[in-house]
Structures are given as C-alpha cells and as structure tokens.
C-alpha positions, 0 to 999 in steps of 0.5 A: 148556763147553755153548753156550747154544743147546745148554743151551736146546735140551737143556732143550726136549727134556727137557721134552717141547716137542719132542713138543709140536711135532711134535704141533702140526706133525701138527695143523696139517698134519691143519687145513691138508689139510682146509681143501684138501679140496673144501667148499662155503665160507662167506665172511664180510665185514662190512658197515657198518650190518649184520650181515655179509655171509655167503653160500656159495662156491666156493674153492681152497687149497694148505696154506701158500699163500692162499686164492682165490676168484672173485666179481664185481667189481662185485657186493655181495660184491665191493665189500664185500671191496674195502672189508673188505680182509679176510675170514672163510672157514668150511668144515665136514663136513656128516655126523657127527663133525662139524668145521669149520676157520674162517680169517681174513686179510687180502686180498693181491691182486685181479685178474681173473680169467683163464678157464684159469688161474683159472675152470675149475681152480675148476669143475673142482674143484667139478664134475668135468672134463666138467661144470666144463668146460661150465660153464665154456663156458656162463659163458665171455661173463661179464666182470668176475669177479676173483680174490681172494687171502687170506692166512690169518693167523687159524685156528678149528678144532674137531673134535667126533670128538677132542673128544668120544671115549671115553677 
C-alpha cells in the first residue's frame, strides 16, 4: 500500500506542479540576481499628512538576505523609517527592455554604521575601488549615519522584455 505523501507527491508530479516549481524556483532566482545587481534605488516611506517620501539611494542585497541601506540618523528619511518601521525599495533598468523589481519589508535592525564594514563596501560598489574609497576618506568626519536592514516580505516584478515578446 502507498503512503499518503507518496499518492500526493506522485500526483504533484504528474500534474506538472513540479515544473511549476522549478519555473517558480528560475524565476525567483532571475528577480533576486537582479535585485543584487548594482541600481540606483528608489526608497518609498510614508509619511504622515503627505504623500510619501520617495528619493534615490544607494543599497546593497545578497539573494535570500535583506536589503541594507545607509542614511542619516537624524535626517528626515531617517526619522520617517524610525516611524515607518518599514519601507518600499524600487529598482529598474533604465534602457529597453525595461524592467523593474519593487520590495517591500519590514525594517529588522538599525544601528550605526560602521566605516569598513558598512560605508566603503557600499561606495565601493557605487564607485568603484579608487573612487568609493576617496569618497569614503572625504566623508570619513560624518558621524550619525546608521545602517538599516529590511527584510523583503512583499516582491513587484515586471519585465516588458518576457511580457511583450513575439510568440
């Protein structure tokens, strides 16, 4: 007599949900990549009375970890995601075929942020070696900065290169 999970696995098989997932598995792993890549973000965080605030930054993500960014404590983006506790991350290819990958997620940690460890693998990333790291000298008095860490909970993909090709 067959177990029950092998009647449900040999069903899922035969219905095609395995190549369901591992379509599902390439995809996430395509979204994820190009969330890694290096693109200016745009962070969304809402603000009360108004709409939100919506500005460009800098970030860095590993696939299946969160997503970092580096702001001032004390400025109005850092205070409204103090508040927030949350925060929309939007990146896009700026040439044709477009596409755009948008997260959201709650904020899991806030700390300051530390120069090696922190600030110049971001400029590094951004600018390059020799220039991340003169960047980094030449902001190196700036105190307050804090690192903040989200957790991706909500994904928004589109890419018009798979949407809109001829069949």
């Amino acid at each position: 007599m067959q177990s029950p999970i092998y009647r449900v696995v040999s069903l899922w098989v035969r219905s095609g949900a395995v190549a369901e997932f591992e379509a599902y598995e390439r995809r996430a792993a395509r979204i994820t990549a190009f969330l890694a890549d290096v693109h200016v973000a745009v962070i969304s965080v809402a603000e009360d009375g108004r709409g939100p605030l919506v500005v460009p930054i800098w970030y860095s993500y590993q696939p299946g970890g969160e997503v970092r960014i580096i702001t001032g404590g004390t400025s109005r983006k850092g205070k409204l995601l103090e508040r927030a506790g949350r925060f929309s991350l939007c990146v896009q290819t700026e040439t044709l075929p477009y596409k755009y990958v948008r997260v959201e997620g709650p904020i899991v940690a806030v700390e300051a942020a530390d120069l090696e460890r922190d600030r110049r693998p971001l400029a590094r990333r951004y600018l390059g070696t020799e220039v991340g790291d003169a960047y980094v000298e030449s902001t190196r008095d700036v105190v307050g900065n804090v690192l903040v860490r989200m957790r991706p909970e909500r994904w928004l993909t589109v890419d018009y290169a798979k949407q809109y090709q001829s069949p």
